[in-house]
C-alpha positions in Angstrom: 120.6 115.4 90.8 123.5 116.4 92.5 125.5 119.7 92.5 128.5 120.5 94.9 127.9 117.3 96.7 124.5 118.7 97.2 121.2 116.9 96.3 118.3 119.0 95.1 115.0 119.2 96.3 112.3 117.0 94.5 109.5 118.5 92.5 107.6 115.6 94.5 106.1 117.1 98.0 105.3 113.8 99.0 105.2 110.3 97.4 102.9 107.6 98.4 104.5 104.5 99.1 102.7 100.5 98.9 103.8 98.1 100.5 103.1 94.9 102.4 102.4 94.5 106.2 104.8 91.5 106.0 108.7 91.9 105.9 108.8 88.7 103.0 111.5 86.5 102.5 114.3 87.5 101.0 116.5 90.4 103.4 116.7 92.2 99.9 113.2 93.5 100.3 113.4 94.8 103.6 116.8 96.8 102.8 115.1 98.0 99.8 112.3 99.8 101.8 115.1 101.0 104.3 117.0 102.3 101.2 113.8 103.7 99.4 112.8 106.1 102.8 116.5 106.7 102.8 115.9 107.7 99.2 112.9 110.2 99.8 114.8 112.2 102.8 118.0 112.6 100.7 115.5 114.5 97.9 113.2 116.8 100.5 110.5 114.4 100.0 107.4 113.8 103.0 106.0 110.2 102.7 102.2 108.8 102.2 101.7 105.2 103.3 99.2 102.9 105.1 99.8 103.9 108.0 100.8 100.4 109.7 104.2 99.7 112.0 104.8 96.2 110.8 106.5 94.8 107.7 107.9 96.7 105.0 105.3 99.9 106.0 107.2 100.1 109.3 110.9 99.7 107.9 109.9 102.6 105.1 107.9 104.8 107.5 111.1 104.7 110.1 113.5 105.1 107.8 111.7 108.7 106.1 111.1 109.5 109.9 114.1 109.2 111.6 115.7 111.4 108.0 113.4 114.2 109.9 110.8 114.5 106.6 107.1 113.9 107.6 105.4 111.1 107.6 101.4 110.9 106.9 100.0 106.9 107.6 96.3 106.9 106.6 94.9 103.3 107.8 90.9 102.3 108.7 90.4 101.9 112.1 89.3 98.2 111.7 92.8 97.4 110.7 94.4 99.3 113.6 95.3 96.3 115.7 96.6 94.3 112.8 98.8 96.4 111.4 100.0 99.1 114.7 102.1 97.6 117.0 104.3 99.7 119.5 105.0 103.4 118.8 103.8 104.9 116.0 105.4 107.3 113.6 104.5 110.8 112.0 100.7 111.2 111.4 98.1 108.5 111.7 95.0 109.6 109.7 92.2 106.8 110.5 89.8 106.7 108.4 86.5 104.8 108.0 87.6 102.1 105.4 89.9 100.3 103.0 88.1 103.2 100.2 88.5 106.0 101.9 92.2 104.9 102.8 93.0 105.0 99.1 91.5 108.2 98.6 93.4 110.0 101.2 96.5 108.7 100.3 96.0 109.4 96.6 95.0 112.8 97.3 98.1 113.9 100.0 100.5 112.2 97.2 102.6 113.7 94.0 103.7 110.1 92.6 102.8 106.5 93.5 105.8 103.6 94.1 104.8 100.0 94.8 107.3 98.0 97.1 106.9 93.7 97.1 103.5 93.5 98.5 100.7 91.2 98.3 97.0 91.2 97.1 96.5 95.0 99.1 99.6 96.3 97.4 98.8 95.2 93.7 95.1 96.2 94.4 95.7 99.9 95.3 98.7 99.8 92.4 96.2 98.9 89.8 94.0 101.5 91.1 96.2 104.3 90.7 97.3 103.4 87.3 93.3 102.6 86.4 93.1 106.4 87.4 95.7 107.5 85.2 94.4 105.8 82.3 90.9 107.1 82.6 92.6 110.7 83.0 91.8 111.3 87.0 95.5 112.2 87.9 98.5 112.6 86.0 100.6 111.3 88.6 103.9 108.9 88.0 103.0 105.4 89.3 106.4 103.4 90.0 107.4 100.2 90.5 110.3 99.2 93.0 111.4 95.7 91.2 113.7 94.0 93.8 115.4 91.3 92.8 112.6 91.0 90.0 109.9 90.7 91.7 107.3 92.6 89.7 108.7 90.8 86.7 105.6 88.1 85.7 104.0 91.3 86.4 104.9 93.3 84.0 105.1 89.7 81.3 101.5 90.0 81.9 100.6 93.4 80.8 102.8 93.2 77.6 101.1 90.4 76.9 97.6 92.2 77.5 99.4 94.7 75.4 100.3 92.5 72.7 96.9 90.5 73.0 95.3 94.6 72.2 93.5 94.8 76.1 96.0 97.7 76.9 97.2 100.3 74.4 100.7 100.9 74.1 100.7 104.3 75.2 98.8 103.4 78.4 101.6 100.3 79.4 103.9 104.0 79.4 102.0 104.8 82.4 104.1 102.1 84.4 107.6 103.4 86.0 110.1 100.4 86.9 113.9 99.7 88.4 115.4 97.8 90.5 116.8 100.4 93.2 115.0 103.5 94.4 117.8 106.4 93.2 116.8 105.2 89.6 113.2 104.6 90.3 112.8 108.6 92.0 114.7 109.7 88.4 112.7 108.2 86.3 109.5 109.8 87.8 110.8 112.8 88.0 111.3 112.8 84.3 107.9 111.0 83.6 105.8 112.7 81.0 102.3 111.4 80.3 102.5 109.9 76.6 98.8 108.1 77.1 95.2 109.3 75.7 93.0 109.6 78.8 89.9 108.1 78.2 87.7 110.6 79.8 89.4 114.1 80.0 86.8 115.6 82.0 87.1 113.8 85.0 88.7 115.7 88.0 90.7 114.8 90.6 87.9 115.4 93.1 87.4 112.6 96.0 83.5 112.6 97.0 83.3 112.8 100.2 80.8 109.8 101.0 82.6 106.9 100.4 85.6 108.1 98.8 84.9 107.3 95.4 86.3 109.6 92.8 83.3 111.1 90.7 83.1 113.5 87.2 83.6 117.4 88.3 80.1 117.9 86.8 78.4 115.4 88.9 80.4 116.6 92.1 78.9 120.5 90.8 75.5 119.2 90.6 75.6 117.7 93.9 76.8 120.9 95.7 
């Protein structure tokens, strides 16, 4: 939103932002990660993301940086030379592995958008709107479709929709649009239309392993 040529502060703190390692084919996807951190700094908002300075996770990491907001890149060590080359950015968190990685990032974040990835991208995607469904978080989970790119994607869960494997109210759960303005208005005007499946888990990260557990068990083990 804009008043006086003004743009106003999200009600996001931070958004966590996948992404592949790779820049892909098409120039399209690496200006839409430029465009998406350029996005983010125009509306206040700091940026969670992988953590690595290659591929579309450097371009959107740079871009949010150099727009002065904070940056917080959470990575496993084991992936460290892979995916860090030069200078990094903002804060590296390393963590112990690809589950605890998920965890942190899911727990610094406000909303979830998914940039053209590969298997790592649609894997921590599915995760986070797994964790919707079963009621962990209420958090928006976007998708950034550039150029279409996410659109057998999305054929596929209308069709586990209409085959009756995903309610209808739970395919809600799933943001999309092809730039990033439109994407960041739609999740700030997401409302959760879904029945969580178990309302009594809470967003609570255990601490070995970084799997998220029910708040009773995570009592019971204090």
């Amino acid at each position: 939103m804009e008043i006086d040529g003004e743009v106003n502060a999200s009600r996001f703190k931070r958004i966590c932002v996948f992404c592949g390692s790779s820049h892909g084919k098409k120039i399209s996807y690496q200006e839409a990660a430029i465009e998406l951190g350029k996005v983010l700094v125009s509306r206040r908002i700091d940026l969670v993301y992988g953590g690595g300075s290659v591929g579309l996770m450097g371009l959107v990491s740079q871009a949010v940086h150099d727009g002065g907001r904070h940056v917080i890149g959470v990575i496993p060590k084991t992936l460290m030379p892979r995916e860090l080359t030069g200078e990094t950015v903002g804060e590296v968190k390393a963590v112990a592995d690809m589950h605890q990685r998920k965890a942190e990032m899911a727990r610094h974040s406000d909303a979830f958008i998914a940039l053209p990835g590969g298997y790592g991208t649609l894997e921590e995607l599915l995760e986070v709107i797994t964790w919707a469904q079963l009621g962990i978080h209420d958090k928006p989970v976007g998708l950034l479709n550039v150029d279409g790119y996410y659109n057998s994607l999305l054929s596929f869960i209308d069709k586990a929709v209409e085959e009756g494997f995903i309610s209808p109210s739970a395919r809600h759960i799933i943001v999309s649009a092809p730039t990033a303005k439109e994407l960041v208005k739609k999740l700030e005007e997401y409302v959760p239309r879904h029945e969580r499946v178990a309302s009594q888990l809470n967003w609570e990260i255990d601490q070995l392993g970084g799997y998220i557990r029910p708040e009773k068990d995570l009592k019971s083990s204090a």
